[in-house]
One Martini backbone bead per residue (centre of mass of N, CA, C, O) as a GRO file, in nm:
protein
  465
    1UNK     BB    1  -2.856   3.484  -4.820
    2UNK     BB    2  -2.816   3.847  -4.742
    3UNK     BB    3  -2.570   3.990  -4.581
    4UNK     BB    4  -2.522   4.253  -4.440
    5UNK     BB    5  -2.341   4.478  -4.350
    6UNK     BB    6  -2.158   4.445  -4.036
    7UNK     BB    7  -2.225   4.140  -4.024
    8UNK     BB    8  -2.298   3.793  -3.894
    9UNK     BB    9  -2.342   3.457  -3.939
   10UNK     BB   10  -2.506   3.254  -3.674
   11UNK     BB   11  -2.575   3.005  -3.472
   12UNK     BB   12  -2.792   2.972  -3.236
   13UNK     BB   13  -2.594   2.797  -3.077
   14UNK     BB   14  -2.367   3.013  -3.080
   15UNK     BB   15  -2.540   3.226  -2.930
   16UNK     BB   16  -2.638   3.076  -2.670
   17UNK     BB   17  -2.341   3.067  -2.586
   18UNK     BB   18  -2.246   3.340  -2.590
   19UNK     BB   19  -2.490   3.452  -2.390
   20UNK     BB   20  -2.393   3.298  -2.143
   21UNK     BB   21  -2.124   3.376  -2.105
   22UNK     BB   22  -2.173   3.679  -2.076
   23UNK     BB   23  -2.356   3.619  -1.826
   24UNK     BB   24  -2.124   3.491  -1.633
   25UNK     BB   25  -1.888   3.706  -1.689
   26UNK     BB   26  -2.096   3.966  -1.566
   27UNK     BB   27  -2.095   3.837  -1.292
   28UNK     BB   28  -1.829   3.804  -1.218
   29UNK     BB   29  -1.728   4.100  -1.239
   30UNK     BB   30  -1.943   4.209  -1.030
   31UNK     BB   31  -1.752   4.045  -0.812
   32UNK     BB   32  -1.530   4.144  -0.809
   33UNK     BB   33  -1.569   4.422  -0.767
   34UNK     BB   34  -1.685   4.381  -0.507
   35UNK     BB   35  -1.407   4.312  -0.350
   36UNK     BB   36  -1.273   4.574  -0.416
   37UNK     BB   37  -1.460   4.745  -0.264
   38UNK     BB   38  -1.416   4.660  -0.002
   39UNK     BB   39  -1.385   4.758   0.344
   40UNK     BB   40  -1.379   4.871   0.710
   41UNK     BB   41  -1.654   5.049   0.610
   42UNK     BB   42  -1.816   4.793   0.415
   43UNK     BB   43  -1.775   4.575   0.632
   44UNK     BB   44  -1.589   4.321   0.810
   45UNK     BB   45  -1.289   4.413   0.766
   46UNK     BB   46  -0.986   4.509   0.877
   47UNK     BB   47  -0.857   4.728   0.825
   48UNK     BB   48  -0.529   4.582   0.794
   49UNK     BB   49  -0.697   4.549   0.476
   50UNK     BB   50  -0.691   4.841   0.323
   51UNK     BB   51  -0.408   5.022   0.348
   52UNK     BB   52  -0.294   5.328   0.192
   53UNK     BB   53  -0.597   5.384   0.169
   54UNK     BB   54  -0.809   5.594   0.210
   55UNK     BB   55  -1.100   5.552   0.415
   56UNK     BB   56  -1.398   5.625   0.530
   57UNK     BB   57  -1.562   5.778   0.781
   58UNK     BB   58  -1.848   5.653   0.940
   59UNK     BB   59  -1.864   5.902   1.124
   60UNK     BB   60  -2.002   6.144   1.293
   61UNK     BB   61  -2.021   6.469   1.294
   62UNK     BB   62  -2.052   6.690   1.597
   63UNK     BB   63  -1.902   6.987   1.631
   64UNK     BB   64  -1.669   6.977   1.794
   65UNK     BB   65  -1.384   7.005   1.915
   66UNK     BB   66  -1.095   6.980   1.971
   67UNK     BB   67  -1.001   6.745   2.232
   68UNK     BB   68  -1.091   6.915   2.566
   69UNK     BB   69  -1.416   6.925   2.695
   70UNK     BB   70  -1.630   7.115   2.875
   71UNK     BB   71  -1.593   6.952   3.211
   72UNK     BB   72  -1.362   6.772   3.200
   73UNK     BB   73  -1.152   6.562   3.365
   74UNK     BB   74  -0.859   6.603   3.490
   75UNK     BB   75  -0.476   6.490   3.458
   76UNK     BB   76  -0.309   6.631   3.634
   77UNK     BB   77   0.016   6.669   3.829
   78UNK     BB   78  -0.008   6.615   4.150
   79UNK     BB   79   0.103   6.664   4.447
   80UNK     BB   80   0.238   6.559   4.697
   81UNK     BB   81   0.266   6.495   5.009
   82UNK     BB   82   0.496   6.287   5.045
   83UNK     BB   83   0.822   6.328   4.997
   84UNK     BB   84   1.122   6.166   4.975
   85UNK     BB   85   1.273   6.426   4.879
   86UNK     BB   86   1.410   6.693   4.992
   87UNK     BB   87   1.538   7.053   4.890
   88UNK     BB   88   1.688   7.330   4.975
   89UNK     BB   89   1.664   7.668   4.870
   90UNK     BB   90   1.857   7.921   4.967
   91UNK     BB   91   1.902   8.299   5.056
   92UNK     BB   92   2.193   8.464   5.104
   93UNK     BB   93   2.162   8.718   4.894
   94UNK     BB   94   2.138   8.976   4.716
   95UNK     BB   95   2.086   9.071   4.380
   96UNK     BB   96   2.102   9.376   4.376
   97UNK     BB   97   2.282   9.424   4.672
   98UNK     BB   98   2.455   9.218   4.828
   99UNK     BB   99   2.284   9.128   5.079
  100UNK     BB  100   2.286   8.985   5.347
  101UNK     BB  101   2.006   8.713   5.398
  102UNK     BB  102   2.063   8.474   5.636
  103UNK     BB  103   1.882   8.665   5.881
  104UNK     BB  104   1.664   8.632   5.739
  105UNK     BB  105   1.321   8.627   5.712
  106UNK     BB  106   1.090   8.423   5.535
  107UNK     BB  107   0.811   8.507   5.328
  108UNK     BB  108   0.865   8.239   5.107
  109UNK     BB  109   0.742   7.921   4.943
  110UNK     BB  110   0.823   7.733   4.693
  111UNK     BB  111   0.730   7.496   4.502
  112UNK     BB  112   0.864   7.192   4.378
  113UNK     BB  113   0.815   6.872   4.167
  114UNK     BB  114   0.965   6.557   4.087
  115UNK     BB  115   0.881   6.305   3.858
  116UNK     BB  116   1.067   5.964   3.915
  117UNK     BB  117   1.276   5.766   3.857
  118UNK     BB  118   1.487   5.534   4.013
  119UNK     BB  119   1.698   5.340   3.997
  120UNK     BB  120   1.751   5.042   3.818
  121UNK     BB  121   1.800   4.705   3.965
  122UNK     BB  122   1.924   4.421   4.059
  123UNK     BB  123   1.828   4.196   4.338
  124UNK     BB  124   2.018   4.027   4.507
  125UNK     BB  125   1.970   3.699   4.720
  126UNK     BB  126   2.117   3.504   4.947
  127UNK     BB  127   2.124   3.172   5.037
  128UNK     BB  128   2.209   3.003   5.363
  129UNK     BB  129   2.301   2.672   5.375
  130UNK     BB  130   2.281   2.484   5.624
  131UNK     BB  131   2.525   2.192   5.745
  132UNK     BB  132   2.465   1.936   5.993
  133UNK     BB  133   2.640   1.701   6.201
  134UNK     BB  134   2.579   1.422   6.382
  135UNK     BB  135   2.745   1.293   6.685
  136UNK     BB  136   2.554   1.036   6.714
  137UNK     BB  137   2.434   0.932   6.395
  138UNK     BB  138   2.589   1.068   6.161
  139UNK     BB  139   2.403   1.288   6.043
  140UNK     BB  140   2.266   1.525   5.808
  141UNK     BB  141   2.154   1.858   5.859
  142UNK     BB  142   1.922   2.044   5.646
  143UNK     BB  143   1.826   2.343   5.610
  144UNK     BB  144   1.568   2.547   5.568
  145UNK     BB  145   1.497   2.597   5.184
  146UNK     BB  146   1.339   2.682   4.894
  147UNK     BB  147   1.609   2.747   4.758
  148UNK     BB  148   1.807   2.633   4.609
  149UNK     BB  149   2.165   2.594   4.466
  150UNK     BB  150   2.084   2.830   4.265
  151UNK     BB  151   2.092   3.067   3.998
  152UNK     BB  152   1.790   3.265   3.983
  153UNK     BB  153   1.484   3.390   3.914
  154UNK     BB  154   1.256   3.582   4.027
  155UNK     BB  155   0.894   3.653   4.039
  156UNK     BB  156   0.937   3.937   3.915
  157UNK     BB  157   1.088   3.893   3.669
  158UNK     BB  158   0.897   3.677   3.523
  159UNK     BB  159   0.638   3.858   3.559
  160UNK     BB  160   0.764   4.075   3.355
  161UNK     BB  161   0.828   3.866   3.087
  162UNK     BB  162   0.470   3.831   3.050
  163UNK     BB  163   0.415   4.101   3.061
  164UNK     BB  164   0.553   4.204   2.799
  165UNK     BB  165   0.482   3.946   2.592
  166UNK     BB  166   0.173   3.903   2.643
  167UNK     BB  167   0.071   4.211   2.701
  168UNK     BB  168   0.278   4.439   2.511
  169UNK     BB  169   0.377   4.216   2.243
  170UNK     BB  170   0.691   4.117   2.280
  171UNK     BB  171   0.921   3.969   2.166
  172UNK     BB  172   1.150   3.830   2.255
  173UNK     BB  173   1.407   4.000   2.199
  174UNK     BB  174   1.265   4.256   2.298
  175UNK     BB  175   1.211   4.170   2.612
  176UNK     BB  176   1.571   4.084   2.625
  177UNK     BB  177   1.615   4.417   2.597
  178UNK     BB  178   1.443   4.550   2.803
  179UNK     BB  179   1.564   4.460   3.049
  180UNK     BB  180   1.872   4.533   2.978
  181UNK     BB  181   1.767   4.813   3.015
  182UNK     BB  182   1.639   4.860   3.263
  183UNK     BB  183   1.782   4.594   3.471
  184UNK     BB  184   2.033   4.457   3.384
  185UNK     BB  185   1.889   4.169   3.214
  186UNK     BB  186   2.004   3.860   3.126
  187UNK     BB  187   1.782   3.678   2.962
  188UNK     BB  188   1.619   3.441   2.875
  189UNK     BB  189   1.394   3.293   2.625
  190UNK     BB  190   1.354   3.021   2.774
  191UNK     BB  191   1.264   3.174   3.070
  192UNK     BB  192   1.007   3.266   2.915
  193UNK     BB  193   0.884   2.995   2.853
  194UNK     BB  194   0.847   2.879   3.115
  195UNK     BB  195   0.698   3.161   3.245
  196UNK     BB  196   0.425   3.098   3.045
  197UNK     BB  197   0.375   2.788   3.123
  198UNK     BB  198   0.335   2.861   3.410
  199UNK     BB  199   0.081   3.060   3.374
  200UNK     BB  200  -0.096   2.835   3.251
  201UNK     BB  201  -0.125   2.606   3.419
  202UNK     BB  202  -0.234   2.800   3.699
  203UNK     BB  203  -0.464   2.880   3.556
  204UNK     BB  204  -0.635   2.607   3.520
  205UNK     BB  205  -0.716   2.542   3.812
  206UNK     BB  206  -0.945   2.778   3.855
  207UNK     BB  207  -0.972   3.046   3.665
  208UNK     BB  208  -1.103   2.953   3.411
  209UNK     BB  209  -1.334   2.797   3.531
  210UNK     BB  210  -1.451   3.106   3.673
  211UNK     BB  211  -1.489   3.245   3.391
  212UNK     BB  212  -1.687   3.094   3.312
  213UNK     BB  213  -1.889   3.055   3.469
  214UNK     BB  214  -1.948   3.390   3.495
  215UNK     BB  215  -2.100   3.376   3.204
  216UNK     BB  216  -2.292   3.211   3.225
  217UNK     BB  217  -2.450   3.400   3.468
  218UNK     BB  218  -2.470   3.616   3.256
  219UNK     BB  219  -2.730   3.825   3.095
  220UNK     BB  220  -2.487   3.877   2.908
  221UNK     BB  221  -2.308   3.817   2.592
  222UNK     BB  222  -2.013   3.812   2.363
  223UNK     BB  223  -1.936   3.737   2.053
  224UNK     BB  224  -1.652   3.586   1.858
  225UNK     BB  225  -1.445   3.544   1.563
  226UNK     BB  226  -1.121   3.439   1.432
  227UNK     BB  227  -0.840   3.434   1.264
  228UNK     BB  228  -0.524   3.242   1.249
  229UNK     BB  229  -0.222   3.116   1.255
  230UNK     BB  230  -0.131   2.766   1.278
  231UNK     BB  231   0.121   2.568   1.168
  232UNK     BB  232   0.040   2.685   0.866
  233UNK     BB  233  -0.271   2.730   0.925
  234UNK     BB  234  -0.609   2.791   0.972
  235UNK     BB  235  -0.733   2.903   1.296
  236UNK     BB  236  -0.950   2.955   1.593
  237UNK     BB  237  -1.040   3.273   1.813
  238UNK     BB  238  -1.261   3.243   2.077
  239UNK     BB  239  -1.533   3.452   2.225
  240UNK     BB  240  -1.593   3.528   2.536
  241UNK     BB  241  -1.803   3.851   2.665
  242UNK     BB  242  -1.792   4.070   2.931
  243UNK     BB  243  -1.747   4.358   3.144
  244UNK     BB  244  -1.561   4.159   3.302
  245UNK     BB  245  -1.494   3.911   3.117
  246UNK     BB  246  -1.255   3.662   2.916
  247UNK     BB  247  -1.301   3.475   2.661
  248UNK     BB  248  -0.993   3.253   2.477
  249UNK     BB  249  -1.008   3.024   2.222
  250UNK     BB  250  -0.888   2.743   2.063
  251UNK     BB  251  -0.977   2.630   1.723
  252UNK     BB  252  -0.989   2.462   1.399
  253UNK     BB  253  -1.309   2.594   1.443
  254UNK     BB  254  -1.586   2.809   1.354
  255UNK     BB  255  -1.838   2.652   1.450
  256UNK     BB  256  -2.002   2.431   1.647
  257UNK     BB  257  -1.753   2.228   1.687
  258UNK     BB  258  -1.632   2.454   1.888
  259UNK     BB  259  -1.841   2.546   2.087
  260UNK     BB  260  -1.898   2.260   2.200
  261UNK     BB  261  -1.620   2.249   2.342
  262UNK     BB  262  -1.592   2.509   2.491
  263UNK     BB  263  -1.888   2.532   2.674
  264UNK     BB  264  -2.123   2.769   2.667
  265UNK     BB  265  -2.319   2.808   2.494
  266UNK     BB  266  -2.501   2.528   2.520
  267UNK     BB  267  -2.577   2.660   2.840
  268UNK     BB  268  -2.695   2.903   2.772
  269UNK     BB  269  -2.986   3.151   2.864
  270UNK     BB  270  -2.962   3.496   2.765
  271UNK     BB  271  -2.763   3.718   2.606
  272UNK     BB  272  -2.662   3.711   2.257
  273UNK     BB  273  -2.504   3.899   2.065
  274UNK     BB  274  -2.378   3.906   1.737
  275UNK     BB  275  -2.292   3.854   1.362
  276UNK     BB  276  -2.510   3.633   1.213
  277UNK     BB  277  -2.395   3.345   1.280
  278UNK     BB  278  -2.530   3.087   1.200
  279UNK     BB  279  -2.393   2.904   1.489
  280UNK     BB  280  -2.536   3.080   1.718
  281UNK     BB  281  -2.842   2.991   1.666
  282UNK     BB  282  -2.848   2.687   1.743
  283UNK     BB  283  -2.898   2.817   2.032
  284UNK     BB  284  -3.194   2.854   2.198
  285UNK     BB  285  -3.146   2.903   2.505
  286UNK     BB  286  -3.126   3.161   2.367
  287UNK     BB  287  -3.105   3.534   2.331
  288UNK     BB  288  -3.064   3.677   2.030
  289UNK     BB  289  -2.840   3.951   1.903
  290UNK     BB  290  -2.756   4.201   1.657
  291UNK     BB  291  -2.509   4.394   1.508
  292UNK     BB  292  -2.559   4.722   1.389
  293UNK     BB  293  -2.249   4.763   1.303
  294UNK     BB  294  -2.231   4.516   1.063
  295UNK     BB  295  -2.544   4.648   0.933
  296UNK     BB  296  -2.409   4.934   0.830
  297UNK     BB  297  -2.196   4.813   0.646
  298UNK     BB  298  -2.366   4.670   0.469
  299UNK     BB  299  -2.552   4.924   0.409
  300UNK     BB  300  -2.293   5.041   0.264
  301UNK     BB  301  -2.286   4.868   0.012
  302UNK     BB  302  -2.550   4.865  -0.085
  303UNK     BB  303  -2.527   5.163  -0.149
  304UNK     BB  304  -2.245   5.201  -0.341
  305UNK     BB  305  -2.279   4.960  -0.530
  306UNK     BB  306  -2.611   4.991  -0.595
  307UNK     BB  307  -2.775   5.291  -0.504
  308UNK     BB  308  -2.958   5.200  -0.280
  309UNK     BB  309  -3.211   5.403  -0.134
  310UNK     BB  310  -3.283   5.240   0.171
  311UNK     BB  311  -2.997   5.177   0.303
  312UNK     BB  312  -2.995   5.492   0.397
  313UNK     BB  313  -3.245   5.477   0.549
  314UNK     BB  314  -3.173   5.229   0.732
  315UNK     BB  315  -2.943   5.403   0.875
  316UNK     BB  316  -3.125   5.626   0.979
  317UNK     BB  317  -3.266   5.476   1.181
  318UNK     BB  318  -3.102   5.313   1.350
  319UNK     BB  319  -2.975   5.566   1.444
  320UNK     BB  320  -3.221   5.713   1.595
  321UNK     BB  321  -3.240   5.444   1.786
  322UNK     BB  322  -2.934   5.510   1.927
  323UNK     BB  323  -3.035   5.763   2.030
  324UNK     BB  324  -3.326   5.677   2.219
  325UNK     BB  325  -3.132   5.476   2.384
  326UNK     BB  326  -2.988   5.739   2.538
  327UNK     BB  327  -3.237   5.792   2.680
  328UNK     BB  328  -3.358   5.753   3.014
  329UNK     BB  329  -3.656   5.771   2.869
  330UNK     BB  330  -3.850   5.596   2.646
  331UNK     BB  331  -4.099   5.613   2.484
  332UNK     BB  332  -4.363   5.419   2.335
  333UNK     BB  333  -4.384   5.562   2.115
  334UNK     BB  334  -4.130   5.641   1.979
  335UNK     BB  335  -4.084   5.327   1.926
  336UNK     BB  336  -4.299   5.270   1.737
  337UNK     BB  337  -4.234   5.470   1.543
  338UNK     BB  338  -3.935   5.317   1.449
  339UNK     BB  339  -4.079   5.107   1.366
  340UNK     BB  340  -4.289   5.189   1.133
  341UNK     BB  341  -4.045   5.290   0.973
  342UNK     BB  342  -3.936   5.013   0.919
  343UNK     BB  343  -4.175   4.841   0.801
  344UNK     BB  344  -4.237   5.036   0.563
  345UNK     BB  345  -3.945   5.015   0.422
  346UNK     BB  346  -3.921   4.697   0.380
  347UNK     BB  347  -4.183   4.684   0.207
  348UNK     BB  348  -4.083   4.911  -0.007
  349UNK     BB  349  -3.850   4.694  -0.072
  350UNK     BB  350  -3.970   4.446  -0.156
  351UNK     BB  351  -4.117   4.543  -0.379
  352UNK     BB  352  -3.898   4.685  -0.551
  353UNK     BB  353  -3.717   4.392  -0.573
  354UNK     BB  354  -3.563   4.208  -0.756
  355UNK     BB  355  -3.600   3.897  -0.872
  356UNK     BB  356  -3.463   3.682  -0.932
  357UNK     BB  357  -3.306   3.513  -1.251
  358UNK     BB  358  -3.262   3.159  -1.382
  359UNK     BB  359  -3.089   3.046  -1.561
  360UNK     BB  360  -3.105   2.829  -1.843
  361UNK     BB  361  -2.850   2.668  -1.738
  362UNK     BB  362  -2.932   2.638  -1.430
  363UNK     BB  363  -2.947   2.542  -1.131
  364UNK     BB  364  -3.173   2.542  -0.908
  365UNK     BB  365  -3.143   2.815  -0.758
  366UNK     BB  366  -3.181   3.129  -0.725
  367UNK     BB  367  -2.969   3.404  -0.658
  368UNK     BB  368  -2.946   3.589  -0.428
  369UNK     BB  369  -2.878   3.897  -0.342
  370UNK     BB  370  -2.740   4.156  -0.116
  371UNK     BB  371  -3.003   4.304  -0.083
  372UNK     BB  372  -3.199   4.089  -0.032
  373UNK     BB  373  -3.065   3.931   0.205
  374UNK     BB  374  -3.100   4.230   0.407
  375UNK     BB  375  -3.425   4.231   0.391
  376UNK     BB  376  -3.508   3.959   0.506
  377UNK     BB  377  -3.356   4.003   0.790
  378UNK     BB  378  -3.531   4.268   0.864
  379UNK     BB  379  -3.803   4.109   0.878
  380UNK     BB  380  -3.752   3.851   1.051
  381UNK     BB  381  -3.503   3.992   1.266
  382UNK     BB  382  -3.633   4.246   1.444
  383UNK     BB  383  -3.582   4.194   1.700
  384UNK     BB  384  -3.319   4.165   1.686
  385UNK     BB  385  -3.181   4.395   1.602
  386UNK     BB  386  -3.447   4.590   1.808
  387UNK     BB  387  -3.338   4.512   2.096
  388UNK     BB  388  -3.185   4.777   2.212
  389UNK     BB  389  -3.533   4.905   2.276
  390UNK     BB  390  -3.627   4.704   2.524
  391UNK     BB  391  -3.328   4.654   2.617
  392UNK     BB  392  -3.082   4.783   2.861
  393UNK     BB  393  -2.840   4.545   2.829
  394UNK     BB  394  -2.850   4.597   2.526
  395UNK     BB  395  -2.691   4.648   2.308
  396UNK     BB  396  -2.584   4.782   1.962
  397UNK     BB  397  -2.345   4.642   1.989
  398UNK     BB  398  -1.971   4.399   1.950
  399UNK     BB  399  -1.742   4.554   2.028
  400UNK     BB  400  -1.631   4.388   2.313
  401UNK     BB  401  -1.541   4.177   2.142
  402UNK     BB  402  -1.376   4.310   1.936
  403UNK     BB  403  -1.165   4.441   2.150
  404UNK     BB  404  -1.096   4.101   2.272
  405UNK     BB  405  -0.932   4.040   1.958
  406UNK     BB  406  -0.746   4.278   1.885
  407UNK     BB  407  -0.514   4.120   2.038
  408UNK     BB  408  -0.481   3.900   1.859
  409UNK     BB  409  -0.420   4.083   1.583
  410UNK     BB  410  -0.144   4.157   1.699
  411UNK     BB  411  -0.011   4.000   1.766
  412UNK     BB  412  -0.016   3.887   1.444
  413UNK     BB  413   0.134   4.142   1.342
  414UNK     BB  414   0.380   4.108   1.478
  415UNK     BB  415   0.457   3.782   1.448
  416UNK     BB  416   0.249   3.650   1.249
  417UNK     BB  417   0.261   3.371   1.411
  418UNK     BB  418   0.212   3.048   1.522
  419UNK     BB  419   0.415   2.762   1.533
  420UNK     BB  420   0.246   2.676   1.777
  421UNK     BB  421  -0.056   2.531   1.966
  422UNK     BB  422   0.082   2.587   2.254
  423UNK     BB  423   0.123   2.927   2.193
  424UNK     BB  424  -0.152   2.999   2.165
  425UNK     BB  425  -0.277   2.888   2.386
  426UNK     BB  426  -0.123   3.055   2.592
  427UNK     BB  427  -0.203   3.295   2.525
  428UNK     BB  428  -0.527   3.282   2.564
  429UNK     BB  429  -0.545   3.266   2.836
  430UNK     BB  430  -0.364   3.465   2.948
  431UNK     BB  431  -0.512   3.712   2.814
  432UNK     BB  432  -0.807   3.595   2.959
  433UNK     BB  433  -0.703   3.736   3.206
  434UNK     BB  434  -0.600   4.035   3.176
  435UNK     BB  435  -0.863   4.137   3.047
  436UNK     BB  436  -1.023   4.092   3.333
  437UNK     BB  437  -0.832   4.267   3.483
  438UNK     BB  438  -0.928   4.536   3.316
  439UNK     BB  439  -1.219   4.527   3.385
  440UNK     BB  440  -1.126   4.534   3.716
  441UNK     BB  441  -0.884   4.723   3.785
  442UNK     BB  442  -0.626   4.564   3.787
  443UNK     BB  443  -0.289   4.459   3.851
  444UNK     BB  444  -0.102   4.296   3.619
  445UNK     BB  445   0.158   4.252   3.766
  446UNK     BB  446   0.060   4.144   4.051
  447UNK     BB  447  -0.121   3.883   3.900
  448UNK     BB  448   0.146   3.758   3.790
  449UNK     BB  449   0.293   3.710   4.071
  450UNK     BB  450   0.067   3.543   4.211
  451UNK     BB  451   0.047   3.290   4.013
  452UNK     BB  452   0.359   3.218   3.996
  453UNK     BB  453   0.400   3.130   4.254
  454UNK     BB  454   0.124   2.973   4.269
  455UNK     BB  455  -0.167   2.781   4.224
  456UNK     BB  456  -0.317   2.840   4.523
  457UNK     BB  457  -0.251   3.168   4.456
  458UNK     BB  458  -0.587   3.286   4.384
  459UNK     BB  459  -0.762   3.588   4.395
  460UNK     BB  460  -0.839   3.659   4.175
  461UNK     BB  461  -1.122   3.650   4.028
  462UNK     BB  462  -1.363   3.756   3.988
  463UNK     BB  463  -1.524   3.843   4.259
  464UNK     BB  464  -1.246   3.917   4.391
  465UNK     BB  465  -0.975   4.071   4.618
   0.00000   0.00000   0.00000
C-alpha cells in the first residue's frame, strides 16, 4: 500500500492512544486557562488575589455625580456651647488713624473655634501603703490596697494597647511605638500579650456565650468561613452573624465537624444566608438561602469564559428582582413576572445545554460543565436563590458575614500569619466582641477597659448596656 505523500502511516491502537492523549490535554488546557482567567469579580476569590492588574468592576453606573448628593446629611464641625479656654482679642486702636479705641463700645464680636487634642501624657498615681505595729500583741497591720507595691500600667493603658493590637490590627512593634509617639509610654510587647489574654479569659466567662444565645435567638443570621495560616498549616475561621452579634471561631476543619463543634448551626432554626455550601444544608432545621452575590459571579465567569448567552440573561432577572424587592411594598403580579422569566431562562437554557460525553477510556460517570451545574442550581435551589423575594428579613447577599470576616484577612494580610493555635483563638474571641460593639454603636476603648478591669464588670453586650 502507497501511502500519500505529506501523510504517515500509523496503527490504530496508536491512534486511539494519541486521540485520548489530546482529549485529555485539551481538558486540561482548557481547565487551567480557566483557573487564570478566575479573579474577584467572576469568582468567589478575593480582591487580595487579583495583583496589580485592573479588573472589572462589577458595578453598575448610577449616573450620579461624584461625591455628596443632594440633600444628604452634612457632616460640618459645629461650635461647641461650653469651649474650655476662652481668649479675647482687643481692638487698642484704630488701623487707620491711629485712634485709641479702648473706651469706645463693642459693636460686634466674630468668634472663632480651635478643636485639638491637649498634651498627653502618661499620669503616675502612687499608693502609699502604711504598715503599723500593735503595742499589745506586737503583730503587724498593712492598710487596705489593691495596688500591689510595684510599678505597673493601669487599665487604661492596657486597654490602649489591645485597642491598637486588636481592633487597629498594628502589631506588636508598632503599636509600642505608637504609645511612646503618643504618650510616651514605653510599653513593653510581653505586657501586650499579657494584655490580650487576659481580656480573652474575661470574655470567655460570660460574653461568648450571651453572643452564642443572642444569634441562636436570631430569626436571620449569615455564615461564612475563610482559611488562614496558623501554625505553618491551613486553619479555619468560620463566622456567624446577624446585625447586631458576631461570632468567630478558630476550627482546623472547614466542614460539618468544625460547625459541630461551634455548636450554632446545629441547633438553630431560623434563615441561614451562606454561600451554598455543601456542609451548611446538612442542618434541616434551618430555611437555606443563597447569596446572589456569589452566584452574579460564578454567572458573570460562564459568561466570559464560555460566552454562554442564558448566564447575562439571568444576571439581568437576579437585578430587576433585587430592584422589586427594594420597593415599599412589590405587588403579587410583579413578583411572579420575576419567577416566570426565571422558569422560562432555566428550562431553555437546560434545553439548549449540551449533555456531558464520557470519554471511552474514562471511568464512573461523565463530569458535568460548570454552566450545566450553575442551570441545576437555579432550577432545584429557585426558593434559595428567589427567597428575598418573599421574606423581608432575607437580604439579597451574605455580604454582612463577609464583612466580619475581611478583618480577619487584614489581620492576616498584615502580620503573614499566626504562629501559634492560641493567638488565633484569642484574636477571634476579641474581634467578636469588637464587631459587636460596633454593630450596637459602643465605644470601644471604654468597653475594653470595662473587660480588663474584673470578669465580673461585665454590662457590655449584649442587650443592652
Amino acid at each position: 500500500m502507497q501511502v500519500p505523500e505529506g501523510y504517515i502511516l500509523i496503527s490504530k491502537v496508536e491512534y486511539e492512544q494519541l486521540r485520548k492523549q489530546v482529549t485529555l490535554l485539551t481538558e486540561r488546557i482548557k481547565a487551567l486557562e480557566a483557573m487564570l482567567h478566575k479573579n474577584s469579580h467572576n469568582s468567589h476569590k478575593p480582591p487580595s488575589s487579583d495583583g496589580y492588574k485592573k479588573q472589572k468592576n462589577n458595578r453598575e453606573k448610577s449616573g450620579r455625580k461624584v461625591g455628596g448628593q443632594a440633600g444628604h446629611e452634612g457632616k460640618t464641625l459645629e461650635f461647641a456651647k461650653n469651649p474650655d479656654h476662652i481668649i479675647e482679642n482687643k481692638v487698642e486702636s484704630c488701623d487707620h488713624c491711629g485712634m485709641d479705641l479702648s473706651g469706645v463700645e463693642t459693636k460686634k464680636v466674630y468668634r472663632g473655634q480651635v478643636h485639638d487634642l491637649p498634651p498627653v501624657k502618661i499620669e503616675v498615681t502612687e499608693h502609699r501603703t502604711e504598715v503599723k505595729q500593735c503595742p499589745v500583741c506586737n503583730k503587724e497591720t498593712v492598710a487596705h490596697c489593691e495596688v500591689p507595691p510595684v510599678a505597673q500600667y493601669g487599665e487604661r493603658v492596657k486597654s490602649m494597647g489591645v485597642y491598637f493590637n486588636q481592633y487597629q490590627m498594628l502589631p506588636f512593634e508598632r503599636t509600642q511605638e505608637t504609645m511612646k509617639d503618643l504618650f510616651e509610654c514605653n510599653i513593653s510587647a510581653e505586657v501586650l500579650q499579657q494584655s490580650n489574654e487576659r481580656c480573652y479569659d474575661h470574655l470567655e466567662q460570660q460574653v461568648e456565650n450571651e453572643i452564642k444565645e443572642s444569634i441562636l435567638q436570631s430569626e436571620v443570621i449569615h455564615n461564612d468561613e475563610t482559611g488562614i495560616r496558623c501554625e505553618g498549616k491551613t486553619q479555619w475561621v468560620h463566622v456567624c452573624s446577624t446585625q447586631e452579634h458576631t461570632y468567630l471561631a478558630l476550627d482546623s476543619k472547614r466542614g460539618t465537624e468544625a460547625m459541630e463543634r461551634i455548636g450554632i448551626l446545629p441547633h438553630y432554626t431560623g434563615k441561614s444566608i451562606h454561600d451554598r455550601w455543601a456542609s451548611y444544608e446538612k442542618y434541616e432545621g434551618a430555611q437555606h438561602f443563597y447569596c446572589n452575590a456569589h452566584l452574579l459571579r460564578d454567572l458573570t465567569f460562564i459568561e466570559e469564559e464560555n460566552g454562554t448567552h442564558w448566564a447575562a440573561e439571568m444576571k439581568t432577572i437576579l437585578l430587576d428582582a433585587l430592584a422589586l424587592s427594594k420597593q415599599e411594598q412589590a405587588e403579587p403580579t410583579q413578583i411572579a413576572a420575576i419567577e416566570k422569566r426565571y422558569d422560562t431562562l432555566v428550562e431553555k437554557a437546560l434545553a439548549e445545554e449540551l449533555l456531558p460525553q464520557k470519554p471511552s477510556h474514562q471511568r464512573g460517570k461523565a463530569a458535568k460543565s460548570k454552566s450545566l451545574n450553575l442551570l441545576e442550581c437555579f432550577r432545584d435551589k429557585k426558593e434559595k436563590v428567589l427567597g428575598f423575594l418573599h421574606y423581608t428579613d432575607v437580604p439579597f447577599d451574605n455580604n454582612l458575614a463577609e464583612r466580619d470576616l475581611r478583618m480577619v484577612k487584614l489581620k492576616q494580610k498584615i502580620s503573614g500569619c499566626f504562629r501559634t493555635r492560641k493567638g488565633a483563638e484569642v484574636f477571634c474571641r476579641i474581634r467578636s466582641y469588637i464587631s459587636t460593639l460596633k454593630k450596637q454603636e459602643k465605644n470601644v476603648w471604654d468597653a475594653l477597659q470595662i473587660v480588663l478591669s474584673s470578669p465580673q464588670l461585665q454590662p457590655i453586650v449584649i442587650r443592652g448596656w
